[in-house]
N, C-alpha and C positions, 0 to 999 in steps of 0.2 A: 476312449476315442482313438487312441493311437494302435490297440488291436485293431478296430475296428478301421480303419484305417488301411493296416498291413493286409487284412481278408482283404480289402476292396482290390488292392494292387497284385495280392493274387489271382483275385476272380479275373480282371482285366489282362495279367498273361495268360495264362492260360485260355480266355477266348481270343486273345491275338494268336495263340499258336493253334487253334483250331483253323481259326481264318486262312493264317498261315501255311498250314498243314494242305489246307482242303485246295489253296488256289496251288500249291507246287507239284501236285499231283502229277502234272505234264512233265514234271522235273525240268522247270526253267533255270541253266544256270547262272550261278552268281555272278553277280557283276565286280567284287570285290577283288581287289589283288591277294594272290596269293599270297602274303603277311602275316596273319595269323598266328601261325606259330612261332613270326620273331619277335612278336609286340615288346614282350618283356626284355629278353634279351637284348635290343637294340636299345631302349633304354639305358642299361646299365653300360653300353658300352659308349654312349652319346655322355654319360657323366664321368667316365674316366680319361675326356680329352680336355687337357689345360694348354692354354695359352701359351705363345710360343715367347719368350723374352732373353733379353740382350745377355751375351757372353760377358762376364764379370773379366773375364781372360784376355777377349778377342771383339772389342763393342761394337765393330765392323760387323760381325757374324752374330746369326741366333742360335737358341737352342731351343730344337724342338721337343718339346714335354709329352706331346699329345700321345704316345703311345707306352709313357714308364708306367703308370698302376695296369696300365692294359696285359702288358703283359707278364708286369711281377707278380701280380695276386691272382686275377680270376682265372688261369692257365693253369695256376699252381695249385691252388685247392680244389677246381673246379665244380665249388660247391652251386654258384648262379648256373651255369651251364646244366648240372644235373636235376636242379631245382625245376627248368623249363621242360627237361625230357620226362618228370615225372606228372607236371601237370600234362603235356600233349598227352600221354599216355591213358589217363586214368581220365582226363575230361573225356575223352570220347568211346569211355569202353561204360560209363554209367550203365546200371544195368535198366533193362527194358520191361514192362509187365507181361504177364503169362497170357500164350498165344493162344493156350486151351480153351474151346469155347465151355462156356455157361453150361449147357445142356450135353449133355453123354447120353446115348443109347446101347440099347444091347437087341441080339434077337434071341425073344425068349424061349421056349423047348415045342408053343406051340404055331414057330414061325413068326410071332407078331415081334413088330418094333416098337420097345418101352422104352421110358424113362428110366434110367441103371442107377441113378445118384439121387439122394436127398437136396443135397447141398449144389452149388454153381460153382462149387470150384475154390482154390487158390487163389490171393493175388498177385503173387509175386513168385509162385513155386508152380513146378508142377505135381499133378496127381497121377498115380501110376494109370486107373482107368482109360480108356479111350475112347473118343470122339463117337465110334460108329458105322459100321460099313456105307458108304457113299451120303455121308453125310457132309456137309460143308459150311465150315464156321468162318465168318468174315468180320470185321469190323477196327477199330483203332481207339486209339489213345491219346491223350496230349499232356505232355509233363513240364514244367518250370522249375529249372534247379538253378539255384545260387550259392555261391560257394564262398566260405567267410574264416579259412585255416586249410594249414595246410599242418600237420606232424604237432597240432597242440597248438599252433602258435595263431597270432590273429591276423587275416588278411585285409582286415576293414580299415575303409579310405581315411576315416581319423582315430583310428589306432595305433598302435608302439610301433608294428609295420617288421619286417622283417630285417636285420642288421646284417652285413656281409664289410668288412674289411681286406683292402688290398694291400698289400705290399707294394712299393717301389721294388724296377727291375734292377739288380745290379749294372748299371749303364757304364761306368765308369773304372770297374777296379777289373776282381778277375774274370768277371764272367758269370757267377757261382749262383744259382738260383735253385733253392731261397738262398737270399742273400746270407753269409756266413760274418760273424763277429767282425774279421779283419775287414771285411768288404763292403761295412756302410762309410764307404769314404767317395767321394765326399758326404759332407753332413745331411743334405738335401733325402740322400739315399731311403734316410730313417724317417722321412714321413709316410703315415701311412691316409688311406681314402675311404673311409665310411662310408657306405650306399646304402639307403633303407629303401626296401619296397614295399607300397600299400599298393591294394589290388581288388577292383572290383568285378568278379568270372560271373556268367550265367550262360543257363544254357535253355532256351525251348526244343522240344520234338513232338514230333508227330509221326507215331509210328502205327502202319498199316497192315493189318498182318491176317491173313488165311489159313485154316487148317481143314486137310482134308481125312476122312477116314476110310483107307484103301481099303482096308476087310474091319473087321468087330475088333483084332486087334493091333491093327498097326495102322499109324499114322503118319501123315508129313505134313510141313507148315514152313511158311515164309513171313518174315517182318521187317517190314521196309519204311527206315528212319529217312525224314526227313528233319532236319538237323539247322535250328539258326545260333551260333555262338558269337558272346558279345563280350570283350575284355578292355577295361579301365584301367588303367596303371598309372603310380607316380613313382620315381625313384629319386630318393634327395638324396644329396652327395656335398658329403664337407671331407675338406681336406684339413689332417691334425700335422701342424706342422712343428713336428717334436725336435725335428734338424735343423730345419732349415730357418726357422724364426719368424714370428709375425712382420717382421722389419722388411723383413723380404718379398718382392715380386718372384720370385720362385712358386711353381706349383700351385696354380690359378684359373680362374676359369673366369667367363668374359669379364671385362670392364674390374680384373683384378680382385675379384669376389673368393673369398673361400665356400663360399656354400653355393649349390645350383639348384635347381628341381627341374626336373622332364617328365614330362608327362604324356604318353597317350594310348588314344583306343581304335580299335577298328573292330569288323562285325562283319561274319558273313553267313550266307544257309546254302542249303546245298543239301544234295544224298547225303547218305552215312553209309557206315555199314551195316549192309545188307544181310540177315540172318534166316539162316536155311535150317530146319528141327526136322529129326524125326523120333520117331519114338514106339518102341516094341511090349505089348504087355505077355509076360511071359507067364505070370502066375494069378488065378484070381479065384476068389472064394466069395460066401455072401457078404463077407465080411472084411476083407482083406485082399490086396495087389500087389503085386510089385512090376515093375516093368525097367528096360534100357531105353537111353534113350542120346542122342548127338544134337548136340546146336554146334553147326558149323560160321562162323562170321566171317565174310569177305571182305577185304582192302578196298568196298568200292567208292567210300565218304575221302575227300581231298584231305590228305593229313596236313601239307603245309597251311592249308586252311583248319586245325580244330575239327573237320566234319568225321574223320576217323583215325584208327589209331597206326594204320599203315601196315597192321600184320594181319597174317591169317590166323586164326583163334580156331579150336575145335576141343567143344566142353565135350568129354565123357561123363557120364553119370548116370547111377542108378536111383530109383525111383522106387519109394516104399507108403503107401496111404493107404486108408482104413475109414470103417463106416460101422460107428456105431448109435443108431437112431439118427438122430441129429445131429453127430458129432462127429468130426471127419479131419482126426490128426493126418499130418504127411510130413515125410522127409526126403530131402533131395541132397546128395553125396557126391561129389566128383570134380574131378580133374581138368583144367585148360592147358592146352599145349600151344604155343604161340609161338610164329612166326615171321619175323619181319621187323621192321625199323621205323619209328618215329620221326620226324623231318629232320632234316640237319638246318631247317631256317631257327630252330630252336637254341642252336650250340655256331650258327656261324658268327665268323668273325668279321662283321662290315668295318672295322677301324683299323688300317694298316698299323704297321707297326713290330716287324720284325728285323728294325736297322736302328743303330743310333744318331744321333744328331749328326754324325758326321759320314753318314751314309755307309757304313760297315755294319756287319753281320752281328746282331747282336749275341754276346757268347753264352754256350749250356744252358739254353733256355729248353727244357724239356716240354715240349707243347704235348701234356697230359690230351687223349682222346678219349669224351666222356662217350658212356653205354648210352646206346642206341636203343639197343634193344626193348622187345616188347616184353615184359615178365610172364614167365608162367603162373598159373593161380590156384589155390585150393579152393575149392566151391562149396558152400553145403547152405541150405537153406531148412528152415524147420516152423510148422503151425498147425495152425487146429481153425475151420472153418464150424458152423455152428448155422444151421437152417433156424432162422431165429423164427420163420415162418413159411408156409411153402413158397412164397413168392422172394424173402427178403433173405440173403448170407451174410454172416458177416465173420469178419478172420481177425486172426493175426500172425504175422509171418515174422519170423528173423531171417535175416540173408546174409551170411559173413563170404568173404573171400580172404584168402592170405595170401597177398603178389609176394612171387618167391627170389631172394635174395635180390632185390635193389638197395640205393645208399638209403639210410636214415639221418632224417635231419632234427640235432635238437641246439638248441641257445646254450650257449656254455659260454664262462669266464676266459679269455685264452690270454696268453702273455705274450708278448713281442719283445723280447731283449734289446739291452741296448739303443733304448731310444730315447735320443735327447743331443744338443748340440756338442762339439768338441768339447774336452777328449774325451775318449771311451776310457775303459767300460764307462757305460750306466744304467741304470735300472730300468727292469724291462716296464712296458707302460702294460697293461691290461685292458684287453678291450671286455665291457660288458654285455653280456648275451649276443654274444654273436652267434649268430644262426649258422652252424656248418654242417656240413655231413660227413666228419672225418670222426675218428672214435675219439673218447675221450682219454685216451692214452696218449692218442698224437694228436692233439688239435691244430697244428699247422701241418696234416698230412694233406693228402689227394684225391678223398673221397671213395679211395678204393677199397673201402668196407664194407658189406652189406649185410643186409639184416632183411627178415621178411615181416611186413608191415600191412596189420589184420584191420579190415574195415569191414564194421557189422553197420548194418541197417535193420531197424525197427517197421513195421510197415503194419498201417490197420485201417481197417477200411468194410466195405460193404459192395454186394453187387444185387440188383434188385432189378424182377422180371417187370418190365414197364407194361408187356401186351405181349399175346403169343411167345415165341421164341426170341422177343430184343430184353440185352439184360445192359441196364446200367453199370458202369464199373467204377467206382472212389474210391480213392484210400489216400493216404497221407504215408511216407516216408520217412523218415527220420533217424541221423546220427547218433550210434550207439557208442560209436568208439572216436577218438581224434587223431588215430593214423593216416595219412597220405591227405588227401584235397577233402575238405571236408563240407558237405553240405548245407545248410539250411535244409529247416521241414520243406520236402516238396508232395504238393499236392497231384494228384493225377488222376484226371477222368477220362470216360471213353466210354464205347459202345460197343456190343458186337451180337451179332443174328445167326442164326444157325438154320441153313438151307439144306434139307435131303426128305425123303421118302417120311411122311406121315407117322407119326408114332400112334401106338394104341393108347398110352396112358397121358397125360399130361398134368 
């Protein structure tokens, strides 16, 4: 029942994002505030504000709390900050199905236009072959992705969740951040803020895409995303009050609570980015291709909204496929060069907090500036389609990318010295799996490590000629690896027709 079930709630996305798809054609825009890409982050900065309570010194005067884990921990490691630029980044570069139409022609030696392929094609790859001299392939697709991890770890709404600890800023002694042995005075100094995030991502598209065939062999082709993204979040936040004591109103959040939860979501659609192919067959036998070929991606999907990734993207790659009877191995090879920046609603800071309680500058607060930037990618794609019958193909494709040197995030043991009430020393407290992106050499470092983080996709599926030239498209998607945001199976269908000059064979 409960399969059965989960099929039902896919079949009903995916016909909402056809529905979707088909009425934003006119590209009506959203109504949604541009937010998006601070859901998460504003969250975590709404749990690092406590309560403002009475001077133990001065009971005339307060002191205000609301900006010490703000900016002793999440400034310092910058791990929640680099966490959101990697999801804006990777939500809206998911990759797209192959814009090649079903049917390829050629002109044969006695002038006639045939049918050049056994098979319809890739579905997630391209085949060096081409389209066709004035030939015109139209049609689209609609996909449902849900995303349930992020680097191994589990993003689900009643899961372990993601742990991120802060520091208290040195408010009171020299200045020194991270705070240094001599400098957790007073005792308050040494508690630290726990925040767990659980997170529910998904994404519908509807992407529309044309391929035309300028001569037999060169083509060009456009795919135009239309793009709804929808994000869930909780962030619970308990403060451990290792200094400062339970006895105490120090370090509080409303109504004197150690524990908080904030939660929320917001959803918008809109364009994406827009992708421009072309593609050159340079070599080809009865049996054998190979061709070049460009996917250019434009900045035109709103990044502060999730609809795109904010850089211009330009895949190189060469393209190798083969025909033998029925059986139609291909490989696709190449390079993303990317440029451009992610929102900075992703990494801003809406919680002041760069003065102390008594309105002076707070001292050597090094406000770490997380990467912006879009990563370059390694691209290679590899499968084998199989005419299981003249009308029916079916594949299967792998699709890896390697985004090249971002932080890596994994759950480690970390230790925080000297935490506990007067006098010091004393024994450092240990937080468990804390999720950072600092190496495990420096775990109280700044994130400024990098590693390059491999995401394969599985993808199997079938395309089937329904009548004349319209060929159905299905396949299923699926996580092969648990680096960066990771997936759930996504389903994806579509259609697409191939319009030019009459062929002799069919």
């Amino acid at each position: 029942m409960r399969i059965r079930t989960q099929v039902a709630v896919k079949a009903i996305r995916l016909a909402r994002g056809v529905v979707l798809g088909l009425s934003l054609v006119v590209l009506v825009p959203s109504e949604a505030p541009a937010q998006m890409a601070g859901v998460i982050k504003n969250l975590f900065d709404q749990v690092t504000i406590n309560q403002t309570t009475p001077n133990p010194a001065n009971p005339s005067a307060n002191i205000d709390h609301s900006s010490h884990f703000f900016l002793g921990g999440d400034n310092l490691k910058l791990a929640v900050r680099q966490l959101n630029v990697a999801i804006a980044s990777q939500l809206a570069s998911f990759p797209l199905a192959s814009s090649s139409g079903g049917f390829t022609f050629s002109t044969n030696p006695r002038g006639e236009i045939a049918v050049s392929s056994t098979t319809f094609g890739p579905l997630f790859a391209e085949r060096a072959i081409t389209i066709g001299r004035k030939q015109l392939n139209l049609g689209f697709t609609v996909q449902g992705t849900t995303y349930d991890g992020f680097d191994g770890q589990s993003l689900d709404p009643f899961g372990p969740g993601l742990k991120f600890i802060s520091q208290h800023n040195n408010c009171c002694g020299t200045g020194n951040n991270p705070p240094q042995e001599t400098d957790l005075n007073p005792a308050f100094e040494r508690d630290l803020l726990v925040s767990t995030l659980r997170a529910d991502i998904s994404t519908q598209t509807t992407a529309f895409f044309a391929n035309y065939g300028v001569t037999d062999r060169f083509d060009v082709g456009a795919a135009l995303p239309i793009v709804n993204v929808e994000i869930g979040a909780r962030v619970d936040g308990e403060i451990l009050r290792l200094g400062s004591g339970d006895s105490t109103p120090t370090h509080a959040f409303k109504n004197g609570a150690k524990f908080i939860s904030e939660a929320g979501s917001d959803s918008a659609t809109g364009l994406g980015d827009v992708l421009l192919r072309a593609k050159y067959n340079v070599y080809r036998t009865a049996t054998a291709a190979f061709a070049g070929a460009l996917d250019l991606r434009l900045p035109t999907g709103d990044k502060d909204e999730l609809l795109g990734t904010g850089a211009t993207q330009a895949y190189i790659f060469g393209i190798a496929s083969a025909e033998y009877g029925r059986w139609s191995p291909h490989v696709n090879f190449g390079y993303t060069f990317s440029s451009g920046e992610t929102s900075k609603l992703a990494v801003s800071d809406d919680t002041a907090g760069t003065t102390t309680n008594n309105g002076q500058p707070i001292q050597n607060v090094e406000l770490h500036e997380p990467d912006l930037s879009v990563p370059d990618e390694l691209n290679y794609t590899f499968g084998v389609s199989l005419a299981a019958t003249p009308r029916i193909t079916v594949g299967f494709d792998v699709r890896g990318r390697s985004l090249r040197s971002v932080p890596r995030f994994h759950p480690q043991d970390v230790p925080y010295p000297d935490r506990g009430p007067d006098p010091l020393p004393k024994p450092a407290f240990v937080a468990d799996d804390e999720f950072t992106c600092s190496p495990s050499s420096n775990p109280t470092g700044s994130c400024l490590s990098t590693g390059n983080a491999n995401q394969v996709l599985g993808v199997i599926g079938g395309k089937f000629n329904l009548a004349g030239r319209l060929i159905l498209n299905a396949s299923v998607l699926f996580a092969m690896t648990s680096d960066g945001l990771k997936p759930k199976p996504t389903p994806v269908i579509g259609f697409d027709y191939v319009f030019g000059p009459p062929s002799s064979t069919k």
